[in-house]
N, C-alpha and C positions, 0 to 999 in steps of 0.2 A: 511214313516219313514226315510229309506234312504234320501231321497230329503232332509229333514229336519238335516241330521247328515251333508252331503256337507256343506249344507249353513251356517252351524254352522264353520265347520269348515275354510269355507272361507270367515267369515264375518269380520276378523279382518283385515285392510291393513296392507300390509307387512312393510310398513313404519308408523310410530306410531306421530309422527313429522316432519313436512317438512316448517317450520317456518326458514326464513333465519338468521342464527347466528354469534358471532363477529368471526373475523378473531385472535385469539391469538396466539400469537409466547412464548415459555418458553426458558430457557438457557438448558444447557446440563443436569444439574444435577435436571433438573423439576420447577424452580423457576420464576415465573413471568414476563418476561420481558417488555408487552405491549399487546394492543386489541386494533380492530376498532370496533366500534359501527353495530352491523348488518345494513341489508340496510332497516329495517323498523323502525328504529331509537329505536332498544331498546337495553339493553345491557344485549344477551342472547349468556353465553358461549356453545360452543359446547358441546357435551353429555359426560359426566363423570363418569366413571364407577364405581369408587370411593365413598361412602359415611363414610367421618371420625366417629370413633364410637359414638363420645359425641353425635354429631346430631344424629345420628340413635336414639340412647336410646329417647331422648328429642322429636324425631317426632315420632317414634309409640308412644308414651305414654300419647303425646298432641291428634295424631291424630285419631289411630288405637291400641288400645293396643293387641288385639288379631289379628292381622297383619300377623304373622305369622304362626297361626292357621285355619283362616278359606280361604275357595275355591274363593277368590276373592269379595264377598258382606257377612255380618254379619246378618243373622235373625234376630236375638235379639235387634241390635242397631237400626236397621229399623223399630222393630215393636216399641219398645221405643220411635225414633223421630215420628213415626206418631201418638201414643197415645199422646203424651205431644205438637205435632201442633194442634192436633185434640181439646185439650181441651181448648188452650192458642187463637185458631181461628186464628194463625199465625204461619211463620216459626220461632221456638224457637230455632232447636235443630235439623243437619242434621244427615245421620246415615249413612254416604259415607264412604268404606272404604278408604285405600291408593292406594287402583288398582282400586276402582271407582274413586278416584278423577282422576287417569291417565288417564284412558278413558275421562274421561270430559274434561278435559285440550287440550287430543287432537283433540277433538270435537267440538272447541271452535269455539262459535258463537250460537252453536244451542239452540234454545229454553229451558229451564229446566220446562219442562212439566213432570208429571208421566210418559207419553207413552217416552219421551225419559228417562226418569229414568228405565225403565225395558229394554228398549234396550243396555243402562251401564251395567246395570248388565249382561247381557249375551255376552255382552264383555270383561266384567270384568271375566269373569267365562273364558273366552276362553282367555285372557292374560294369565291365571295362568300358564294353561296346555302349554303355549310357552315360557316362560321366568320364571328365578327366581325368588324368593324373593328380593335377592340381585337386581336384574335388575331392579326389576316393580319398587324398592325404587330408584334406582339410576335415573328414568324415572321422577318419583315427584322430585327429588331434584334438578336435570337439568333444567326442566320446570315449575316449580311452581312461581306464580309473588310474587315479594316481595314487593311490592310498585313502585309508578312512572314508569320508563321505565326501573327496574331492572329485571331481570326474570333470576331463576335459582340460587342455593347455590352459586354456586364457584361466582358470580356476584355480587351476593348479599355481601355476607364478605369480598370480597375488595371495595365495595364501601361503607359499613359502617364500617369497621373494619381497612381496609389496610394490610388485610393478608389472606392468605390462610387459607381455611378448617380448615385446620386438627391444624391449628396452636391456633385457637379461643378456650377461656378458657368455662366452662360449662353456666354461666352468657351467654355468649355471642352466644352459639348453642342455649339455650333456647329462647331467643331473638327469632333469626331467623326461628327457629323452630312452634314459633305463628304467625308471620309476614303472612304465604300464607293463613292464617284463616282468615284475612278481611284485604287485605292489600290494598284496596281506603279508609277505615277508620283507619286505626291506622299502620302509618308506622314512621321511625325515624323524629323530630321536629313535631309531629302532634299527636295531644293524649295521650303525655305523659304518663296520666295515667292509662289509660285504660291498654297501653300495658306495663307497669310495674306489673300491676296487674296479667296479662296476666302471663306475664312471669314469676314473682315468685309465682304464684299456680304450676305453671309445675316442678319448683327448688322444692318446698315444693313433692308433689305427688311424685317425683326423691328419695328425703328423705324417704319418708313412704317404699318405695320400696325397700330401703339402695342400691339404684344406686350411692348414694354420700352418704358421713358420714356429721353429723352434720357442723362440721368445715367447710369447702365446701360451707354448704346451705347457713352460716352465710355472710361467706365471698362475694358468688355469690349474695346475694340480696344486698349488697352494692356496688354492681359496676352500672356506672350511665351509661344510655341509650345511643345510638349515636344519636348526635343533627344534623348533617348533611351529606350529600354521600361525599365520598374523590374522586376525580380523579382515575383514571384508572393509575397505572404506567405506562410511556412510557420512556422505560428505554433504547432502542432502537428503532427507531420510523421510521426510514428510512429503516432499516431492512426488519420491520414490512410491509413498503410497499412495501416492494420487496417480502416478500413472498405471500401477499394478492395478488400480479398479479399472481401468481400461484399458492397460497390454499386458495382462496377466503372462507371466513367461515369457515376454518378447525382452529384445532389443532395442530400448529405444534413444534417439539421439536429440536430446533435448537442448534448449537455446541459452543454458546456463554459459555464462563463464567460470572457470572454473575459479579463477584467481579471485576474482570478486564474490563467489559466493567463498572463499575461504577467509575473505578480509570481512565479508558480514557477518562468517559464524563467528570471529574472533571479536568484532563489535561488542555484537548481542553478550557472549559468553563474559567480556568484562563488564557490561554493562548488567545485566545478572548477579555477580560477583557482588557487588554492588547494592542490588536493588532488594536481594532477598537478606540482609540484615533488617530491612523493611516490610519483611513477608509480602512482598512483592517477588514474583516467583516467575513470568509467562511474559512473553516479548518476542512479536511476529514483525519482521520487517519485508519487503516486498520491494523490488529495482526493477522496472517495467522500459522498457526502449518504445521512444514516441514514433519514433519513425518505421520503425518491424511492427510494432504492435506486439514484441514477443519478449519472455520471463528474461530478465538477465539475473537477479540474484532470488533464491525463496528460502524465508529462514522460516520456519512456519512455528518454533518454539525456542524454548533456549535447554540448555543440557541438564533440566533441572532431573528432579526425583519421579519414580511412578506414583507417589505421592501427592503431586503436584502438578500430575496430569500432562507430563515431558510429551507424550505420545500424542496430543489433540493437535489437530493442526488449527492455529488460533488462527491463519489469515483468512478466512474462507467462513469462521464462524460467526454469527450476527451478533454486533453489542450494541449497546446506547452510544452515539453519535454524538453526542454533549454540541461542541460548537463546530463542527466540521463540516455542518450543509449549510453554515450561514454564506459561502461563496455562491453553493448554486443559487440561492435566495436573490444573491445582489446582482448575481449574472443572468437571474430571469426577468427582475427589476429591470436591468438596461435593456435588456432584451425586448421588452416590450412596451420600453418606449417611459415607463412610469416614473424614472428618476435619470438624472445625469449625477455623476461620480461627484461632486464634491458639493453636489445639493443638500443643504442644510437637513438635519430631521431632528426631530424632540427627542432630549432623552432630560425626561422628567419622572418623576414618581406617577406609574400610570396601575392601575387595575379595571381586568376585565369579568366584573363576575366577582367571585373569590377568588383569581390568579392574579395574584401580581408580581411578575416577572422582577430581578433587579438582576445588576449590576455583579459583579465579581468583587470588584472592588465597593461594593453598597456604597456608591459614591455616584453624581450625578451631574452630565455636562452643561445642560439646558439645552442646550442646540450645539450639534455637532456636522461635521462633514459627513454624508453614506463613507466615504473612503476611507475616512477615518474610524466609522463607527466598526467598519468591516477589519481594519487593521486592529483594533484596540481590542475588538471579538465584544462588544458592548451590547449584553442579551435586553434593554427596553428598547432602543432605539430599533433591534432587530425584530422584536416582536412586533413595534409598533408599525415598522414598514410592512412586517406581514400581512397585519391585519387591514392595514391599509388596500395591499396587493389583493389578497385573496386567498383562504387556503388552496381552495379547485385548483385556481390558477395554478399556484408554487407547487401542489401535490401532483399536476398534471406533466409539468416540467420532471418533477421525480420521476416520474412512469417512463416517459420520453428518455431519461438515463438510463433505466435497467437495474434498477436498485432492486434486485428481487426480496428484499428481507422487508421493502413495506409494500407492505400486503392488502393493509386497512383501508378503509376510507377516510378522505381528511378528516371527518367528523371526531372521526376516533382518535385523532393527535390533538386535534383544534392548537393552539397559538404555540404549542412545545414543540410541535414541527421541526420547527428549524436550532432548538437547544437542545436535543435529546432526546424530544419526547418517542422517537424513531429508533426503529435500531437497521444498521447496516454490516458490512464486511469491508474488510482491509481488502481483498480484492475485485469489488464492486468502488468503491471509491477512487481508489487507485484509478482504474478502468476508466472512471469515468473523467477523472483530471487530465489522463495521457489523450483520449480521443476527444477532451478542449483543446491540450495545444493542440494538436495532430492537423485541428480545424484553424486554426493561427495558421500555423507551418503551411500548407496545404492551399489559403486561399492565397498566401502572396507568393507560392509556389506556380501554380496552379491559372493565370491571369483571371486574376478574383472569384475563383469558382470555390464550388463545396463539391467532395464524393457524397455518393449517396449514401453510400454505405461507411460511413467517417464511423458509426458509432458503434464499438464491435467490440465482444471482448476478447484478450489479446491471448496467445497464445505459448504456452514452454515445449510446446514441440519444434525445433529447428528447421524441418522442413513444409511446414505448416502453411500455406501459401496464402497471404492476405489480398482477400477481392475487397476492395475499395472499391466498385462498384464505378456506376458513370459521373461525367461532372455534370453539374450545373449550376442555377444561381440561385439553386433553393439550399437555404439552410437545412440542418438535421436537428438539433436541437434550439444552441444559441448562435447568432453570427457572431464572425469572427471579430467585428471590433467591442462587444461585450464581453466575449471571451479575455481580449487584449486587453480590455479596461479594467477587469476584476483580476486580472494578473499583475497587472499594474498597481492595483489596492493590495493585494497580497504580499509584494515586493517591497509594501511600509511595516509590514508586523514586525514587531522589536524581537528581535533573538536573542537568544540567552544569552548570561553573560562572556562565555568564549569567544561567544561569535559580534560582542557588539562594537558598534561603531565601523562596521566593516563595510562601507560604502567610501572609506577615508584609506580601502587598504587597494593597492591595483590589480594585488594576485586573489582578490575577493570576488565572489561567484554570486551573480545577480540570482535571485532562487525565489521565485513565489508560494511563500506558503502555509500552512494554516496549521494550530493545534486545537483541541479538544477536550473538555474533563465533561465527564458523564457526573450524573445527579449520586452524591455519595461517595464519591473519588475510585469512581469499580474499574475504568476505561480514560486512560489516557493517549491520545492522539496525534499524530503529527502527520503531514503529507505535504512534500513540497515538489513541485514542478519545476525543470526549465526547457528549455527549444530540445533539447533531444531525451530527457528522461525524467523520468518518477519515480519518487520515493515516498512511500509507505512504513510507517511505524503505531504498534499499537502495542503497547503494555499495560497490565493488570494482571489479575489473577484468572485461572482458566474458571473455577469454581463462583468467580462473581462478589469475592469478597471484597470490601472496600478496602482501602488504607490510608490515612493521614500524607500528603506528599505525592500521590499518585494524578497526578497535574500533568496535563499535556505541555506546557512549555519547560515544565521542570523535568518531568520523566522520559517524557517521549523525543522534545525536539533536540537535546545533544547527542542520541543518539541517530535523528534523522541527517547531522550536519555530520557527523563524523564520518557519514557512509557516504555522503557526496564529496567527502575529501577525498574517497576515491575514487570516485569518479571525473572523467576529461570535463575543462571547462566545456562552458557550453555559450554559444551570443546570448544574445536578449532576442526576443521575435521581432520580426518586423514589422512596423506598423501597417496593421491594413486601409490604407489610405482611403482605399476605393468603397469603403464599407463607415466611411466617419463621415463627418461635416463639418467646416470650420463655423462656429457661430460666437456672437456676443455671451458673457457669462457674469452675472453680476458675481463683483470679487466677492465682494461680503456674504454672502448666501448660496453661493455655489449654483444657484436656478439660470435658466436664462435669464437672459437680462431684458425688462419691461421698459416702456419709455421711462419710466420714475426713476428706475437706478442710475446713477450720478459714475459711481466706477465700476468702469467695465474692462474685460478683459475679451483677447479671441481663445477659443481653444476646441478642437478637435474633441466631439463628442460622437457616440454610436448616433446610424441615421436615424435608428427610431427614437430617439432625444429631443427630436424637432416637436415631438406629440409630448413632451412633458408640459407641468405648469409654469407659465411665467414665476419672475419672482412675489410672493408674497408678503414681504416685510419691509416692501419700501415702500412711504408712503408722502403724499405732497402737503406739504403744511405752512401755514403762515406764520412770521417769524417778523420780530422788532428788529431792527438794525444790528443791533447786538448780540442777533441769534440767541439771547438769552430768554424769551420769554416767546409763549402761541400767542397770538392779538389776533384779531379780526375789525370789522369796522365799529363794532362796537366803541372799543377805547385804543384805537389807535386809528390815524389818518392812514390813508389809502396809499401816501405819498411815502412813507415810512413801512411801509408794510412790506416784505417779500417773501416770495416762495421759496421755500427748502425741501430737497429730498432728505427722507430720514428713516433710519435705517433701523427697526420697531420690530422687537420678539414679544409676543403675547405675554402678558404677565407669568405666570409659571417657571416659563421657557427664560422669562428674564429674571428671575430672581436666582435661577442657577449659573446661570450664562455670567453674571455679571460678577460673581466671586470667581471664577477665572479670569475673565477679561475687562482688566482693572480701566482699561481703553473704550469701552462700551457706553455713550451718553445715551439715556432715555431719554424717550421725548421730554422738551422743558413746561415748564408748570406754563398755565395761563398766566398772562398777565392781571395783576387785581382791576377790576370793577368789567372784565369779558365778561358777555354774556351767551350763555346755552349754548357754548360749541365745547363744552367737554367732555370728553371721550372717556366714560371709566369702564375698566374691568377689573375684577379681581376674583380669583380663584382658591379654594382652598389647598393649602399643600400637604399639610396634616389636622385630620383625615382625608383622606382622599375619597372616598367612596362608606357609604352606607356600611358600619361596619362593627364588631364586637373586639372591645379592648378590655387586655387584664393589664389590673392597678396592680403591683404587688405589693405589700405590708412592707417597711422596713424592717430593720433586728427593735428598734425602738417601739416598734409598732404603730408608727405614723405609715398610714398609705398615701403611698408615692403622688404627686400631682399630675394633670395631661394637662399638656403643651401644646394648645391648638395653633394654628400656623394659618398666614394668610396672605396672598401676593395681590397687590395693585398695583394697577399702571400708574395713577398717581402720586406720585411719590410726598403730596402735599395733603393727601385725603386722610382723614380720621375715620377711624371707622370704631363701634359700638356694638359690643359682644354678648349676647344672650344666651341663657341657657333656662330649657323650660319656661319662656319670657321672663326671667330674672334678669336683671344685670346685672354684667360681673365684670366690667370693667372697658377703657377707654387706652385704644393704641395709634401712635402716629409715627411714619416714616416706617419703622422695623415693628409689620406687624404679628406679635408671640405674644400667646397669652397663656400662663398657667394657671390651673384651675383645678378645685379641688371639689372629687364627687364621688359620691356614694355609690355600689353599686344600682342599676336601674337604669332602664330607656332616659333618654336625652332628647330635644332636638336645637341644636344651636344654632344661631338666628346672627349672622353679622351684618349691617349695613354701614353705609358710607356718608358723607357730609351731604352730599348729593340724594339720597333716595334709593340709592341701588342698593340690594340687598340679595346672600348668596343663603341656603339654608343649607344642614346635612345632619339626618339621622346616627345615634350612636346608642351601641349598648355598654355600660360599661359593668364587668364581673370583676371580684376579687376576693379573698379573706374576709 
């Protein structure tokens, strides 16, 4: 007897199904997002604990009406179908409960003999005593086939209905509710009427019951059948297969919105529309919450062709970076103390080697703001900070973000670094903007602390729990007022034309942020930040082609503004007070301010700003009454002599500087008969560096001339032009000289009234 109580009790497996099932992803708030097809081609959701009440009532009542009275099998329905097979000489009429049909379902395959119908039942007896009601019903309604390769409620009502459960009207449970009674003979577009019959007895019996009032019954037998299965949504699909590599066949409840990723698929898809007249074809956007650290929208492609590679998921894949690390550059620069935000920097015609970086616009400030150079995206002035900075340094900083796609040693970028010469991900960048503010938000949250663990990458699982780790007052990468400051400089980048001038509008949304063009127009970028989210946009082609137009302000940033239109405003961060310092700043040069500088301003700079250089371009000089001329004791009395601060960009720096800033006095000339206090420099502007030029022929066949170029501080010096010790000519004030030469080495030789003299080797080839 014992023996027989064991076996009883271990004849049930512990697993009741082990049939492989679809992979489905839902949004945060429980709603559909997408499913793959299990791997035995059926579409059978995962186990659902759930059964909405309509169905419940509708399937005990079709299937088991005393369901929830007897011990797992029915006497009376059992002896009933076998008197009426017995008499009929066929199966008319089976007498399975709902916990025998669960045994059977998961028993599937075996023979339906008597001997295995009495082995059910003492299965069915031994499910009872382990599971509820509620369960053994949730076991049917997970696994029961509906027809074709659908198996399981929740499967079933989105592919004939387009919605969930609980959402289906009584018509529509009853439906479903008959379908697992013979569903190889009577499922939707097949037997029509059978299963209309079907299902309004069940609506009718519902009536008798007053499970529904009359009005109900009416209504429900007037709703017409479904004629065909709907697609599965895949409303997220890239997602979807990112989390199938890691919950293959599960359940999973991701942190999407569902509304917001349905207003990004519709972005991207016009914006698509659009771009591939262009053969521009691929556009991954990405909406990251700063404060969860978790997915709220992932478009990871646009609805293009198999063609055209619709299936890669582009956020995740590594491209050329074009100008989208020059923020971290300006924010490890404050960071470390080596520049304040509106400190003047060169941008002149510079080359390192055979690189010489330019401009977008090949156009040239002379001296610029860092915040401005960082707002305008101006790749010399960026290169020149770099090299100034350090690659180690800035590559060291990269590492400390978690940019996993560079891999190299700085050597191997050298000065492209921070224009391209890298490549990253749309989800590495992102990451790494949302856990800067994160570090804003955080320390004036926080009484001026940092998490430890601020620097993390964010998660699309809903229930995903972020350890932030303990506080302190040590930084994770940059402190928070670098962070605040390079947010600050990003908040001046000009936006496109929709969006400009919209600091004049009140319903306009403060947005820090940066765009991108990779070397060849392959990778267009945008990503902007505010106090609660991040957006990511990356457009090109998946296969790496270039195309004409494919510009980060032009391609990428309308559609990065368009997706924050739907998104809630957001403030501005809070200044981290506790992490700035108020000091002196000379206005004109943006540096601290030196005894020399004459106008000064206060302003809140990062504390490591205390360790930059004073200003360099002011300088103390002696001046006639008239401030019009230098004197010294020479030719002028002591008694007329005064001291002037004066505000002095190196030659180069000021021959560009000063076609913009028509306000700009150079120092003034000596006065005639001064003696040996003149200060000359002059630099060459073209050529810049030891170099090989082609002349090209005209159509006439005259080769073209070279236009040698050359900046002096004084604007009163002559200077005397050699080539190969020949002379070739005599320039004063505006000094350009054009000159005509063969190919062959050169070396040309300029000096000044003065004695100073600059040289520079050339090769010049041609026709």
């Amino acid at each position: 007897m014992s023996i027989m109580v064991v076996l009883y009790i271990f004849c049930l497996p512990k697993e009741l199904f082990t049939k492989p099932t679809s992979t489905v992803i839902v949004s945060k708030e429980g709603e559909l997002l997408g499913a793959l097809i299990a791997k035995d081609g059926q579409w059978r959701f995962p186990q659902n604990d759930e059964v909405p009440e309509k169905f419940e009532k509708c399937v005990t009542n079709f299937e088991d009406e005393y369901f929830y009275w007897h011990p797992g099998f029915n006497p009376i329905s059992i002896g009933k179908a076998l008197w009426q097979n017995y008499k009929a000489k066929e199966v008319v009429r089976g007498g399975s409960t709902i916990t025998q049909q669960v045994i059977r379902l998961s028993r599937d395959g075996t023979p339906r003999t008597y001997f295995e119908k009495i082995k059910e039942l003492v299965l069915a007896s031994r499910l009872e005593f382990r599971a509820s009601k509620n369960e053994i019903l949730s076991y049917w309604a997970s696994n029961a086939p509906f027809g074709g390769n659908v198996v399981g409620l929740e499967a079933a009502s989105w592919r004939y209905y387009n919605r969930e459960p609980s959402q289906l009207s009584w018509a529509e449970s009853a439906t479903l509710a008959v379908l697992p009674n013979a569903p190889r003979l009577i499922y939707p577009g097949k037997n029509q009427q059978k299963l209309l019959a079907k299902r309004n007895r069940l609506l009718k019996k519902l009536l008798g019951k007053e499970i529904i009032d009359s009005l109900t019954f009416r209504l429900s037998i007037l709703e017409e059948l479904p004629q065909k299965a709907f697609p599965i949504p895949q409303i997220a699909p890239h997602l979807l297969q990112k989390v199938h590599k890691e919950n293959s066949g599960k359940y999973s409840v991701t942190s999407l919105q569902k509304s917001l990723q349905i207003s990004s698929n519709e972005i991207v898809k016009n914006y698509y529309l659009a771009l591939k007249e262009n053969q521009i074809h691929n556009i991954g956007v990405l909406i990251l919450d700063v404060k969860t650290k978790k997915v709220l929208s992932y478009v990871g492609n646009t609805p293009t062709s198999i063609e055209h590679q619709k299936d890669v998921d582009v956020i995740d894949k590594p491209r050329s970076t074009g100008s989208i690390l020059k923020p971290f550059l300006y924010a490890s620069l404050l960071d470390s103390g080596d520049l304040l935000p509106e400190a003047m920097v060169a941008d002149v015609p510079t080359n390192y080697g055979s690189y010489q970086p330019e401009n977008f616009n090949k156009k040239y400030a002379g001296a610029i703001s860092a915040k401005m150079a960082l707002a305008q995206s101006l790749n010399v002035p960026t290169v020149r900070m770099l090299q100034r900075f350090g690659l180690d340094k800035f590559h060291d900083y990269l590492m400390r973000l978690q940019l996993k796609d560079i891999k190299e040693n700085p050597n191997y970028y050298g000065l492209t670094l921070a224009l391209g010469g890298a490549e990253s991900n749309l989800w590495d960048l992102c990451k790494s903007y949302a856990n800067m503010a994160a570090t804003v938000n955080h320390f004036s949250e926080n009484s001026s602390t940092y998490f430890s663990n601020e620097f993390q990458s964010p998660s699309f699982y809903s229930n995903m729990e972020v350890d932030l780790g303990e506080t302190s007052f040590e930084k994770n990468v940059f402190d928070a007022a670098s962070v605040y400051l390079t947010f600050e400089s990003m908040k001046e980048v000009i936006r496109p034309d929709s969006e400009g001038n919209w600091e004049f509008f009140e319903a306009s949304k403060q947005i820090a942020w940066k765009t991108g063009t990779s070397f060849g127009f392959r990778d267009a970028w945008a990503v902007g930040v505010t106090k609660d989210y991040v957006v990511g946009v990356w457009v090109g082609n998946a296969d790496g082609e270039g195309r004409p137009g494919l510009v980060g302000v032009q391609a990428a940033a309308p559609i990065l503004f368009d997706v924050f239109d739907k998104l809630p405003s957001s403030e501005w961060f809070d200044t981290p007070y506790d992490e700035m310092v108020e000091i002196d700043v000379c206005t004109k040069s943006g540096y601290r301010a030196s005894m020399v500088c004459d106008d000064k301003k206060k302003s809140y700079v990062q504390k490591a700003g205390l360790k930059s250089q004073p200003c360099p371009f002011h300088k103390l000089i002696n001046v006639d009454v008239s401030e019009n001329y230098q004197v010294n004791s020479s030719c002028e009395s002591v008694s007329n002599i005064k001291q002037k601060s004066w505000f002095v960009l190196p030659p180069l720096m000021e021959f560009y500087y000063k076609q913009q800033n028509p306000f700009y006095k150079p120092l003034p000339s000596f006065k005639e008969g001064c003696i040996g206090a003149v200060l000359d420099e002059m630099k060459f502007i073209y050529p810049t560096q030891a170099s090989t030029i082609f002349l090209p022929t005209d159509f006439d066949g005259k080769k073209n001339e070279l236009v040698l170029k050359v900046a002096h501080s004084n604007k009163q010096a002559n200077l005397f032009w050699y080539c190969n010790n020949e002379f070739k000519g005599k320039t004063t004030e505006r000094h350009e000289l054009a000159v005509q030469l063969e190919p062959g080495d050169y070396l040309i030789t300029v000096t000044d009234d003065f004695g100073n003299e600059i040289r520079r080797r050339i090769e010049i080839q041609g026709k």
